[in-house]
C-alpha positions as CSV (number, residue, x, y, z in Angstrom):
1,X,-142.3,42.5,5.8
2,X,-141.8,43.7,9.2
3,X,-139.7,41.9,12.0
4,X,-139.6,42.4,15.4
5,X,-138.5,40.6,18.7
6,X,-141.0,42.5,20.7
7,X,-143.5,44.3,18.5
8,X,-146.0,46.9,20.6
9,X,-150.0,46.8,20.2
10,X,-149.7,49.0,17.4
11,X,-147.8,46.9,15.5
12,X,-149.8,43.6,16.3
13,X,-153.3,46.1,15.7
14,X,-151.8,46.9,12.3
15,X,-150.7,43.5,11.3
16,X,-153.0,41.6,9.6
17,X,-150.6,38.3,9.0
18,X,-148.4,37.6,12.1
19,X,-146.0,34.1,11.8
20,X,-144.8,34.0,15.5
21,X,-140.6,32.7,15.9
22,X,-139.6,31.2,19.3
23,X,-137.9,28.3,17.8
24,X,-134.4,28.6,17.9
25,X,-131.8,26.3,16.2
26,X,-130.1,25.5,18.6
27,X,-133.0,24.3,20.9
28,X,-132.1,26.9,23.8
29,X,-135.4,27.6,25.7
30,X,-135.5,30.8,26.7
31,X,-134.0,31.7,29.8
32,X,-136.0,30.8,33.5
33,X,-137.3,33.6,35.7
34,X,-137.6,33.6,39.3
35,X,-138.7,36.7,41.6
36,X,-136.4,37.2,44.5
37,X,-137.6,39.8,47.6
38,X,-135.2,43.1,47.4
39,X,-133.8,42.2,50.9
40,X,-130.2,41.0,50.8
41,X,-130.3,41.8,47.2
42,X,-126.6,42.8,46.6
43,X,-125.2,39.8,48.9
44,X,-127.8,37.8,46.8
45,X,-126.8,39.0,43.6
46,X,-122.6,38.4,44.3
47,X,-123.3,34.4,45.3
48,X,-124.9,33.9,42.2
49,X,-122.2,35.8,40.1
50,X,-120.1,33.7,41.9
51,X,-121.7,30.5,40.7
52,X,-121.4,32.1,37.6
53,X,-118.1,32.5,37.5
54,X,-116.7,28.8,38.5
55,X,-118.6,27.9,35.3
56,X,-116.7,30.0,33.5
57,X,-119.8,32.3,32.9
58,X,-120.6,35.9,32.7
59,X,-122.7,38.3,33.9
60,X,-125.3,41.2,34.0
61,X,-127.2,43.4,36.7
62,X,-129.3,46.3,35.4
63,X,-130.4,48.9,38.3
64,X,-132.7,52.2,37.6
65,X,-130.0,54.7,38.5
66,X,-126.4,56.1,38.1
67,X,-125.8,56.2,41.4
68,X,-126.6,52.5,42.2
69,X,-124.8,51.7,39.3
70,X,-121.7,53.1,40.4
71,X,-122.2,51.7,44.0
72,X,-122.9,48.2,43.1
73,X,-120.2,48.2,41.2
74,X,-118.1,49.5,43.8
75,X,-119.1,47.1,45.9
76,X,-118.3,44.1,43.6
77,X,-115.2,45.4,42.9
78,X,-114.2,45.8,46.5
79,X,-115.2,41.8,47.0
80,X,-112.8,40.8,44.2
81,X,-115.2,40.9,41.3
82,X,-114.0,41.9,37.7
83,X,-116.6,44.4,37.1
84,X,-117.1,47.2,34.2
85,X,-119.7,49.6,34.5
86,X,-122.0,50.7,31.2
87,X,-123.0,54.0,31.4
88,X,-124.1,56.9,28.8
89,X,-120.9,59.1,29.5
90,X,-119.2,56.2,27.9
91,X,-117.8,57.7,24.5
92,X,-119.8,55.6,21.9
93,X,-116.9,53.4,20.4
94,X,-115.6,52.7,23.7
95,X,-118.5,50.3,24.5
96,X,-117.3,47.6,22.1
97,X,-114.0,47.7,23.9
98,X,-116.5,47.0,27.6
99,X,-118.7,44.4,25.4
100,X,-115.9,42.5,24.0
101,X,-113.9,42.7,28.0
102,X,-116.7,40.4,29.2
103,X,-117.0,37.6,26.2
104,X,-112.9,37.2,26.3
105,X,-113.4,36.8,30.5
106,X,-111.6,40.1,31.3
107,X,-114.5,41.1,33.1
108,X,-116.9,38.7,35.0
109,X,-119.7,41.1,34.9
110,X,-121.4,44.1,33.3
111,X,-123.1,46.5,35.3
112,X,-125.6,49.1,33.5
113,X,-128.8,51.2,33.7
114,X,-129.9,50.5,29.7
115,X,-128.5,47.2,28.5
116,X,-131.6,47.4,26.0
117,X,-129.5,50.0,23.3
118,X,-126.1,48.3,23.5
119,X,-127.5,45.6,20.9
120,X,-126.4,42.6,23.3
121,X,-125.5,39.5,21.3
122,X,-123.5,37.5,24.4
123,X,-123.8,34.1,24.4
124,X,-121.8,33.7,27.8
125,X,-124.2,35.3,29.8
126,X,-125.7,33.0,31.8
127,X,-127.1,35.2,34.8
128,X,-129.1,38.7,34.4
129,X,-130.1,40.6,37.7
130,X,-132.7,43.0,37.4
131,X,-133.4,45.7,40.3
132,X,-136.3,47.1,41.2
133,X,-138.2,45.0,39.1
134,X,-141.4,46.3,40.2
135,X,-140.9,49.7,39.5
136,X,-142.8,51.8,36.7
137,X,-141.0,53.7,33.4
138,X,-139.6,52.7,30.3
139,X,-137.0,50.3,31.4
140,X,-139.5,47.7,33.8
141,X,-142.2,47.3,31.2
142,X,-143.3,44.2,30.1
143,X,-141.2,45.0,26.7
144,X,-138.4,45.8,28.2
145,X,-138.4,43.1,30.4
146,X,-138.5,40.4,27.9
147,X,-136.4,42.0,26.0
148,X,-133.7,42.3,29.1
149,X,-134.6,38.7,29.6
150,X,-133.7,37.6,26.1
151,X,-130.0,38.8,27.0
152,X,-129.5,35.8,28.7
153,X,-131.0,33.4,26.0
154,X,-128.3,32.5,23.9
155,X,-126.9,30.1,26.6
156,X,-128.4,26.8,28.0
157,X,-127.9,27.9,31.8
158,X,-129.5,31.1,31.2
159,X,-131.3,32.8,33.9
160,X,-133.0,36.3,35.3
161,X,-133.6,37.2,38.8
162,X,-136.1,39.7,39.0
163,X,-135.5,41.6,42.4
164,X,-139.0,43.3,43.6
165,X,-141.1,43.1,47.1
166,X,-143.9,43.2,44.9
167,X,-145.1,41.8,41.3
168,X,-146.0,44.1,38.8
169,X,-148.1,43.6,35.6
170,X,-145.3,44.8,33.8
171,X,-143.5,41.3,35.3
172,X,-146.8,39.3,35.6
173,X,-146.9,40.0,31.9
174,X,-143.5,39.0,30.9
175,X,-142.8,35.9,33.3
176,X,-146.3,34.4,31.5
177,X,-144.9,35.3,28.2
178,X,-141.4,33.7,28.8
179,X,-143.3,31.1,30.5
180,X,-145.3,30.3,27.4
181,X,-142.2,30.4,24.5
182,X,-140.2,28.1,27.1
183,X,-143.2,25.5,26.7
184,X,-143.2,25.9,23.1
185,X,-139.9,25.1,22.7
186,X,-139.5,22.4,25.5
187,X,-142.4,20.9,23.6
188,X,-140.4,20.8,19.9
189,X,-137.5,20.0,21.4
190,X,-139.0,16.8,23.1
191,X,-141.3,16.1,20.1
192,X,-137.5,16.3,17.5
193,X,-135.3,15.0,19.9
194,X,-133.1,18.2,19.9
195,X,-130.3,18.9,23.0
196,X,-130.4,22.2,24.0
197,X,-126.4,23.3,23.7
198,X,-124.8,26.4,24.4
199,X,-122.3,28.0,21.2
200,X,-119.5,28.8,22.9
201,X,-115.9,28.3,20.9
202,X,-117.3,28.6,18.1
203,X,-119.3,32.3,18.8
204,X,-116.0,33.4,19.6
205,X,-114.5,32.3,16.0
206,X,-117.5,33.9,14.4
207,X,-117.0,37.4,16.5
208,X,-113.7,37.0,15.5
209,X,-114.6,36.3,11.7
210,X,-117.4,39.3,11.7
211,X,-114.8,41.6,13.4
212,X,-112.1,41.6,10.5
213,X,-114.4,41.6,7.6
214,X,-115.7,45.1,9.3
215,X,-112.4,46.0,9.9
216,X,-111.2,44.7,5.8
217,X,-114.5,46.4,4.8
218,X,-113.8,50.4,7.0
219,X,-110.3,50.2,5.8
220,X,-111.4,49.7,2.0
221,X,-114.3,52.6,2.3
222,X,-111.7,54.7,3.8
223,X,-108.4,54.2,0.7
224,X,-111.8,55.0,-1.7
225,X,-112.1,58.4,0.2
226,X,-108.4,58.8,0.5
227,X,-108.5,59.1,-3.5
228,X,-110.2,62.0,-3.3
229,X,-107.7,64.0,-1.7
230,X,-104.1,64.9,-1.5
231,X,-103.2,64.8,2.2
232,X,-99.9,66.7,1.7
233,X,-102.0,70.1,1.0
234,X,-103.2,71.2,4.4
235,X,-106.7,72.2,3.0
236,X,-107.3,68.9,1.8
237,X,-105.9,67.1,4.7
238,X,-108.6,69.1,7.0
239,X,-111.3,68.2,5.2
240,X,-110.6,64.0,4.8
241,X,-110.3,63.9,8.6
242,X,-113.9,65.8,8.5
243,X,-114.9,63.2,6.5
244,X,-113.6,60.2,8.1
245,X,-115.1,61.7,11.3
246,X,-118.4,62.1,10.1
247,X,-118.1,58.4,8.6
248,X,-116.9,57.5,12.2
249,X,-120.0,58.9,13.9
250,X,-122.2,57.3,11.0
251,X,-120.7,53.7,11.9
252,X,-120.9,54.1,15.6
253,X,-124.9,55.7,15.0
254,X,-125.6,52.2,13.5
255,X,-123.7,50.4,16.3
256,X,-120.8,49.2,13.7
257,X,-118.1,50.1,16.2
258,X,-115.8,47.4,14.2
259,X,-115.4,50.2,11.7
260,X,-115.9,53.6,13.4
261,X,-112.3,52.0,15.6
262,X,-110.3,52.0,12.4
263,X,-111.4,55.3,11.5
264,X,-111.4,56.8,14.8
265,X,-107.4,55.3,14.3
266,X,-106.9,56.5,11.1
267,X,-107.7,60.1,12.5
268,X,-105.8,60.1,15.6
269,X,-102.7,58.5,13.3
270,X,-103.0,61.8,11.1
271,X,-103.4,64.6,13.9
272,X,-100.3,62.7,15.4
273,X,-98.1,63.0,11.9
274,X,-99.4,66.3,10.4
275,X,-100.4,67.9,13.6
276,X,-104.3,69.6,14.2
């Protein structure tokens, strides 16, 4: 069985049974799309951040570059925006301290050039600004697009702004797309009687819920390894912090930074006692 949010031609070509899943429980239609020109973009962008954040909402504005990264986020800042910017200098197990900044509220929004590998699961994000929506590569294909889109579809006020002077296929492709899920669902919502509603509280027990049984599970994986050596013999000592680091890595590879935080701890608390 193969799953996928967004599988490619080859996938579909190769399929030869495909069950389609736009449904979600929770009757959220996925989120609406409207294509702004690029002129007044930033000022554009800040108003509707602002609208954002009376509702107590968040945030996120992808851009093509570093450098309009940075200054957007500059910007923001300078108008009284709490802003965090997601870049790939970030060290790896830092990110879940940026991701988790935004969902508590200490940030209002998240500023990055690929939100697409950070494995987004924020149902406060109500608002997604793309730039340069028209342009070609990677990050503005139809894929990518839907799949930047789908950041914003865990809440019931969810909506992208696609900023272009111009519509691509790449958009053409996924406004249609989105277009057609978000009758789908309006249609078996209507047809059940289901209200759309937003998790909120509760996502934020469950993050909470998910976070220590990583953390009960890293710490129990590392007293196993801890067995294995005697940490008063220098020798031994250098090669369980080897270990732990490579298990660190491992976790943060697989995007369990949960774990690879208690580890990275674990280290840095042995360096500090028994010195490098």
């Amino acid at each position: 069985i193969f799953v996928s949010a967004t599988p490619s031609a080859y996938e579909l070509d190769k399929s030869q049974q495909i069950k389609e899943q736009v449904i979600r429980p929770t009757g959220l239609l996925d989120p609406e799309i409207e294509v702004r020109p690029t002129k007044g973009q930033i000022d554009d962008i800040y108003s509707e951040v602002k609208i954002r954040i009376a509702r107590g909402e968040r945030s996120l504005v992808t851009t093509l570059t570093k450098k309009m990264a940075e200054d957007l986020t500059d910007y923001l800042t300078d108008l009284g925006l709490k802003v965090r910017y997601l870049h790939s200098e970030i060290e790896t197990i830092e990110r879940v301290e940026i991701l988790k900044s935004l969902r508590t509220g200490e940030c209002d929004v998240l500023v990055g050039i690929n939100l697409l590998r950070e494995g987004l699961d924020l149902p406060e994000v109500s608002f997604i600004a793309i730039l340069d929506a028209d342009k070609t590569g990677f990050l503005r294909s139809a894929t990518s697009l839907i799949q930047i889109t789908g950041r914003a579809a865990r809440n019931i006020n969810g909506k992208v702004i696609m900023y272009a002077d111009r519509e691509s296929d790449a958009m053409k492709k996924a406004i249609e797309e989105t277009e057609r899920r978000r009758v789908i669902q309006a249609a078996y919502n209507q047809k059940h009687g289901i209200t759309p509603v937003s998790i909120k509280k509760a996502v934020q027990d469950i993050l909470v819920r998910k976070t220590k049984e990583k953390e009960q599970l890293a710490t129990f994986d590392m007293e196993l390894l801890k067995k294995n050596y005697n940490l008063l013999v220098p020798k031994d000592r250098k090669e369980y912090v080897k270990r732990l680091e490579a298990e660190m890595l491992e976790y943060a590879k697989n995007l369990e930074f949960e774990k690879a935080v208690i580890l990275r701890d674990e280290i840095t608390h042995l360096k500090e006692t028994y010195g490098k």
